[in-house]
Structures are given as structure tokens and as C-alpha cells.
N, C-alpha and C positions, 0 to 999 in steps of 0.2 A: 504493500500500500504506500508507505514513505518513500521507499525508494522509486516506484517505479513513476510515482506523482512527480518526485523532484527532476525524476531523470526527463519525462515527458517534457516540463518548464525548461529544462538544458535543450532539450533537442529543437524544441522551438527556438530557443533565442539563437543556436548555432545555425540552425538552417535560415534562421529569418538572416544570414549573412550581416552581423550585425557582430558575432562574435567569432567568425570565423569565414572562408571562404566558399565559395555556393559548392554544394553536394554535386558530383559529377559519373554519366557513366563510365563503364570498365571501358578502356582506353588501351590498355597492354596486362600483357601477360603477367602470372604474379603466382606464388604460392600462397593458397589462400586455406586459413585457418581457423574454424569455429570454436570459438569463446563463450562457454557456458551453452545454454540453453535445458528447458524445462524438459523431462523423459515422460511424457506424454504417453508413449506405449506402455509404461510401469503400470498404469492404474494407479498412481500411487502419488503424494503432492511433494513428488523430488523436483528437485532442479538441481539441470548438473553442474559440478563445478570443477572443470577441466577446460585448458588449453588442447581441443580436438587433435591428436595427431602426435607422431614423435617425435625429440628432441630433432630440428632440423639441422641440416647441413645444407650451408649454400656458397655460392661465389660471391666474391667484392661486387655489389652492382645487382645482386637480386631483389628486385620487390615482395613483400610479405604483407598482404593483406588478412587482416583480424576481420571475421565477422560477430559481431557482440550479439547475442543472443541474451539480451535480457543487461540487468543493472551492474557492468563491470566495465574495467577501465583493458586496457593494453601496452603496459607499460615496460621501455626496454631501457635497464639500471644503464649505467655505466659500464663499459667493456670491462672484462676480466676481474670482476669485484667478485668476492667469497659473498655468493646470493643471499646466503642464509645467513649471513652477521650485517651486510646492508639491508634486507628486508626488517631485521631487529631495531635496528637503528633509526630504520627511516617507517616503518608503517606503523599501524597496529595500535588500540591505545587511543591516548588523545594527547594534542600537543608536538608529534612528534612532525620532520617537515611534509611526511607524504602520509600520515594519517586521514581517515576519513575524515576526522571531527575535531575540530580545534577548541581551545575556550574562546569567549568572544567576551573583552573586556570593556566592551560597551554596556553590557545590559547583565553582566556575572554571569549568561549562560552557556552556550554551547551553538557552533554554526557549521555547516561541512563547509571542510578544508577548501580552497578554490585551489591550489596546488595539487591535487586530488582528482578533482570532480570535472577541472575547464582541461584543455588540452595546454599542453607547453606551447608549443605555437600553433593557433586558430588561422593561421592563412594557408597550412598544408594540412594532407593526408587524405582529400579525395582520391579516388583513382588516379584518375589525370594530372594529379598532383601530389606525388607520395612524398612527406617528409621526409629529410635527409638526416640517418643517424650513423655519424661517422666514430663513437663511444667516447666522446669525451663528456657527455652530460645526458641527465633522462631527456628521453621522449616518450609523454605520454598522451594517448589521445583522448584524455579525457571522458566522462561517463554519459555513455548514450542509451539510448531505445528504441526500439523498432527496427533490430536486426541491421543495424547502418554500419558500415563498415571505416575502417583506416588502414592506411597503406604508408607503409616504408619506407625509404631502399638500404638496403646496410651499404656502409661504405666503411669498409674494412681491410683489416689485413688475415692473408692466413693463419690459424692460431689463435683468433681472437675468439673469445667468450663472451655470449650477450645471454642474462637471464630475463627472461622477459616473466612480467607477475601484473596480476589485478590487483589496484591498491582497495578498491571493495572487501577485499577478500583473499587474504598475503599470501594465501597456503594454495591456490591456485597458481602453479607456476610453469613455464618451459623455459628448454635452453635451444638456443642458436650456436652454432660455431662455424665462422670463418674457414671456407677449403679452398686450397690452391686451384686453381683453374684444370689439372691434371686431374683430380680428384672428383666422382661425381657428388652430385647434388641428392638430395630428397627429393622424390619426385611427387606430383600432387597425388596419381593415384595410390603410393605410400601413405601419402598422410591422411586418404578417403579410405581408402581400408582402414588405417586402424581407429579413423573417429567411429565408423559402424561397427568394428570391434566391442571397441569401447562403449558407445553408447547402449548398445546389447546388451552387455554385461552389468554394466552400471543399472538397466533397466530391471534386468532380474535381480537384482544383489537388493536396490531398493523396492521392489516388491516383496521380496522376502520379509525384509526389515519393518516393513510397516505392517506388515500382516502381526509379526511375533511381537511389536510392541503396542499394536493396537490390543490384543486378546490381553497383554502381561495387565495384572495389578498386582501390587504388592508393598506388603506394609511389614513396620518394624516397631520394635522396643526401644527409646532411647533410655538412656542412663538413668534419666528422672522414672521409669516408668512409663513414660506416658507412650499409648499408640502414634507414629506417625506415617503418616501413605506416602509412598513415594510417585513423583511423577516427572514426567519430561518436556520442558520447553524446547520442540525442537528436538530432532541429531541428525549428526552428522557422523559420514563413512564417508572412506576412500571412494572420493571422485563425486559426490552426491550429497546434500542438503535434503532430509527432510522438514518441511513446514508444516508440524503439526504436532498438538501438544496430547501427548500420551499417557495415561489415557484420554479418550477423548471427553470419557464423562466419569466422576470419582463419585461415589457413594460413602461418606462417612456419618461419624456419629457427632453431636453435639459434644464442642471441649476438644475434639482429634485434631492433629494438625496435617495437615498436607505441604509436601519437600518439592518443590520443583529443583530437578539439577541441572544442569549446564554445562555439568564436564565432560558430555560427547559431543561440544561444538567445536569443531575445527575449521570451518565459514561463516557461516552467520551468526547476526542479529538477533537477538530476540528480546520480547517481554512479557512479563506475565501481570495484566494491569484488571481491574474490577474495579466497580462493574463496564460490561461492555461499553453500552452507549457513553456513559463518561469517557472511555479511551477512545472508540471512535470520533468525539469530538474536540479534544486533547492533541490526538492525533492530526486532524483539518488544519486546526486553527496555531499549533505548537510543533508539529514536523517538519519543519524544512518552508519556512514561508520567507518569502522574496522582500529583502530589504534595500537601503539604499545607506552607503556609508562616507559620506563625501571628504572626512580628513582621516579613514583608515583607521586601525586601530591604535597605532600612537594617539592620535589628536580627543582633544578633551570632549567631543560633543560625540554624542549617543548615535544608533541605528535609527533612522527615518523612512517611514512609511513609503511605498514605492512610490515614484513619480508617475506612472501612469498605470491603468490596471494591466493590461499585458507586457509578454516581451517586449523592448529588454527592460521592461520596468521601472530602469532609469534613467536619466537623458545621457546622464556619462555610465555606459554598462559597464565599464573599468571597477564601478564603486558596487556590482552589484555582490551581494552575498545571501546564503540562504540559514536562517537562526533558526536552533534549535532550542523550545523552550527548555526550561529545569523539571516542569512536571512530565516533561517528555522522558526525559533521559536521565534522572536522580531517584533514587529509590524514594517512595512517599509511603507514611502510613506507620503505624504501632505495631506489626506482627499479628494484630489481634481484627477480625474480620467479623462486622455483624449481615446487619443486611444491606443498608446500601452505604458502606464505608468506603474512601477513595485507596486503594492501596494498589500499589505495584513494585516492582522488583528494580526498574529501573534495568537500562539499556545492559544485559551481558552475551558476551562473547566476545569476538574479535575486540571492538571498543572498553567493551569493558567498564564502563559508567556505573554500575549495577555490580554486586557478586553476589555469584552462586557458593553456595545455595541460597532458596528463597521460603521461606516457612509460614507461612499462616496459620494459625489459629483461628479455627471458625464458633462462634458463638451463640450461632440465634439458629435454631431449624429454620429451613425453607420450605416452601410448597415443593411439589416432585419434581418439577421442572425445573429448582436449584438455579444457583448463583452462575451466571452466565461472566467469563472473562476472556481476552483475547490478545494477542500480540500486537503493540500500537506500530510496529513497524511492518507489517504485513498485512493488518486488516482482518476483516472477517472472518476471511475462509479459514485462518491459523484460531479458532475459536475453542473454549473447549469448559465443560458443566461441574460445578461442585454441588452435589444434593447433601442437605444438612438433617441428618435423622437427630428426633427427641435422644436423648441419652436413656438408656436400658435401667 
């Protein structure tokens, strides 16, 4: 829901050429590479999260077209960096330079990163126009929607090392490397075999997964005595994100607590917030809404209200940013849950706003159809019921 709103607001203001150069058709040839997209054949609410295809090899001068499937960026680090101590460094979190979500010291809350979310340079990476990354700095092309593509060219030497990663999503990664001209390339129909590989496999693996944690309940003793049910905001497996909170509906007693964990995300977002309608509307009005910042965040005057209702919102779109409220992404609330209490867990995984675990205590019985709550960064469909039985 968050993202794919904010991403839609991106893709307009880049297409309205206003923060970037007009979208063009394929022009030349290019090794092209699908970046994420939803497994729709699972039966199951995955989306996947893969760079389609195998680690490439290419020559000095080959174009590499990303097709984004869904709310990710394409981002290629610096030549020959240790991926995994620059992804630490630089993603993940908040604050850091290519994190999603920064603090925004205008208002004490929170805004996605524009370092992140806009592309390094907005005048390349159509077809007809592929940005040039020769690895002395990122190129990223920033986060889009509707399957739009960004294109390349490596300008490199033999031996060179490009890790390319989604700053969405850090632990989505591939690598490039630089071959002499003598040496051949990856060919597309290698890299189309293995994304159908892959996608297969990811398809069944998370059909499996959703089935065995749709059925699982299960609860425990903690130290004090007291019963607590466990559940799951979200998981993730190799190659796949499930969006969905497991189970999908909890039956407990008056006094019992329910555990949301989080420690099988290894991509996403999530929240666990109650009641619904307050986070869908939390959500609207405090996810990611379009401001206008005219002397940056050095300067002493605050975030102001867009300059026009549509893209680009501002007259100078340089100033634009999008904030993220505090009841969005801060944990809110006592641990202790009646009937219609504001409580959420506050933003965890990747960002990490929020920690898991997240615990309620429920307090008041409900009628059968139970306390309705849902993820404010995905919206409805990630939904899921807590029914409050009298105590025995």
C-alpha cells in the first residue's frame, strides 16, 4: 500500500519529465534482467525478491537493462567494493547514506531517503539513453512502478567487480564482472532460463510455506506463567517475501497475550497496527505524503505543504520530499489492548523503526468476528483477526 502509492507519485513526476528524461523505446540490444516481481502462479501472497538470472559476465560497452517489477530500486555500488561490508555501511536502518528512510529534522519524524528512492542522474537510463557506469560512484535508478525499466552501459575494465543491490530491500543482490573481449558473455537466453528456473521454484517453495504456516498455531508458557500465542508479521525465505500475517485469525482467551515475531524477515517491511480503519487512515494521510522543503534540512524553517496538488508538487521539485509521520513508523500504545485502543508495533525489519518482538495483551472479549489489524505499509490485503474469549 505505502510503497507502491509512493512509488506510483515517483513514477509520475519522472515521467511527467520534470525529474528526469522522457521514457523511450528499446533502441539497441541489451541484457535485460527482471527485478523482483509478484509469483502469481504460487496461489500464495509472495513476491519475489530476486535479481532474475545469474551472476553476469559481460564486455567493456555492454548495456544491462533492469526491468523492476514492483517497488525496488537497481542499484550498481562502486567497482570492486566487499558488497557485503558496503551494503552494511550504506543501507538498511535509518540515517545511513542509501537507507530507505532518513530522520527529517524538520518536523522530528521520518521521510524516504531521496538518495534512495530518485535516481542518481534523472537525465539517463531510458533505452535510448542508458546511463554510463564506469565504477567510480553508484548509479542508481531510483524506485519505480509499472514494470519500467533502466538501462546501463558498464564501462569497465577486465576484472572488474560490480555488485548490483535494491536499496528497498539490501539482501536482494547480483554481481557483474568485467571479461576481456576473448572471453564470452552471459547470454540472454542464460539469464531467461534461469529467471523460469527460479521463478518455479520460488513458486513452489512459497506455496508450501504459506500453506504450513497458514494451518501452524501455537502457543507457549513464558517464565511468569502466563499463556502467550505466537504469530507472524510477514516471512521471508530465500528468494520470496510472504505478505501475510500468520495466522491469519488467532482465537485467544481474555488476559492471553499474542507474540508477533519478525525474525524471519530478511526483505521486508512490516506492521502490526489496531484497529484496522485507524491504520488505514494513518496510513493515507502519514505514509509517505509529498512535501515541499525550500532551505533543506540544514535551514531553520519546517516542511510546507505542496505547492500544487499534483506532480511535481513543487515549483522547484529539487525541494521535493516525501515524510513519514511518527504514528506511522514508532511503536505506539501500553502493550495492553482493549477494544478500540490505538496500538502498533511500529515499522520492523529491514528499517527497523519498530522491534520485534511485538506483544499484546488483550483485555476486553470481543464479539466472534474479533479485533481486526493490519500492516500500514501494505494495506489490507496483509490483514489478519484476534477473537477475545471470556476467560474460563
Amino acid at each position: 500500500m505505502l510503497k507502491r502509492r509512493v512509488a506510483a507519485l515517483l513514477a509520475v513526476v519522472m515521467t511527467s519529465g520534470l525529474l528526469t528524461g522522457p521514457m523511450s523505446a528499446q533502441a539497441q540490444s541489451a541484457l535485460e534482467v527482471q527485478v523482483g516481481g509478484f509469483l502469481a502462479r504460487s496461489g500464495a501472497p509472495a513476491d519475489g525478491m530476486r535479481f532474475y538470472g545469474p551472476n553476469l559476465k559481460v564486455h567493456n560497452g555492454t548495456t544491462v537493462r533492469f526491468v523492476l517489477r514492483g517497488f525496488h530500486t537497481a542499484t550498481l555500488m562502486p567497482a570492486n567494493v566487499d558488497g557485503d561490508l558496503w551494503a552494511a555501511q550504506n543501507t538498511g536502518g535509518i540515517d545511513k547514506p542509501f537507507s530507505l528512510a532518513s530522520s527529517d529534522p524538520d518536523d522530528s519524524a521520518y521521510k524516504f531517503n531521496n538518495q534512495a528512492i530518485f535516481p542518481s542522474d534523472p537525465t539517463c537510463g531510458a533505452s535510448d539513453d542508458p546511463c554510463s557506469y564506469d565504477g567510480s560512484a553508484v548509479v542508481n535508478s531510483g524506485a519505480f512502478v509499472d514494470s519500467p525499466q533502466f538501462s546501463v552501459t558498464i564501462d569497465g575494465s577486465p576484472g572488474d567487480v560490480i555488485n548490483v543491490i535494491c536499496l528497498v530491500h539490501p539482501n536482494m543482490r547480483m554481481r557483474i564482472k568485467v571479461v576481456s573481449g576473448g572471453e564470452p558473455e552471459t547470454t540472454q537466453d542464460q539469464i531467461d532460463a534461469r529467471r523460469m528456473r527460479q521463478r518455479a521454484r520460488d513458486s513452489e517453495s512459497a506455496a508450501a510455506l504459506h500453506n504450513k504456516l497458514s494451518k501452524r498455531q501455537s502457543k507457549h508458557v513464558a517464565q511468569n506463567g502466563k499463556i502467550v500465542w505466537d504469530a507472524f508479521a510477514g516471512y521471508d525465505a530465500d528468494g520470496f517475501a510472504l505478505l501475510a500475517n500468520y495466522p491469519r485469525k488467532l482465537v485467544v482467551r481474555k488476559g492471553q497475550r499474542v507474540r508477533w515475531h519478525a525474525s524471519g524477515l530478511v526483505y521486508e517491511d512490516h506492521t502490526v497496527t489496531f484497529p484496522a480503519d485507524k491504520a488505514l487512515k494513518i496510513a493515507r494521510d502519514e505514509g509517505g505524503q509529498p512535501v515541499c522543503d525550500p532551505d533543506g534540512d540544514a535551514g531553520p524553517g519546517p516542511d510546507n505543504p505542496p505547492d500544487m496538488p499534483g506532480p511535481p508538487f513543487c515549483n522547484d521539485p529539487s525541494q521535493l520530499e516525501f515524510d513519514i509521520g511518527a504514528r506511522f513508523a514508532e511503536r505506539r500504545g501500553d502493550n495492553r489492548h482493549g477494544l478500540n485502543d490505538f496500538d502498533s508495533s511500529g515499522i520492523f525489519g529491514a528499517v527497523g523503526i519498530g522491534k520485534s518482538p511485538y506483544t499484546l495483551r488483550f483485555t476486553r472479549p470481543t464479539s466472534s468476528a474479533g479485533l481486526r489489524y493490519l500492516c500500514m505499509i501494505h494495506g489490507g490485503f496483509m490483514d489478519g483477526r484476534v477473537v477475545v474469549k471470556p476467560r474460563r
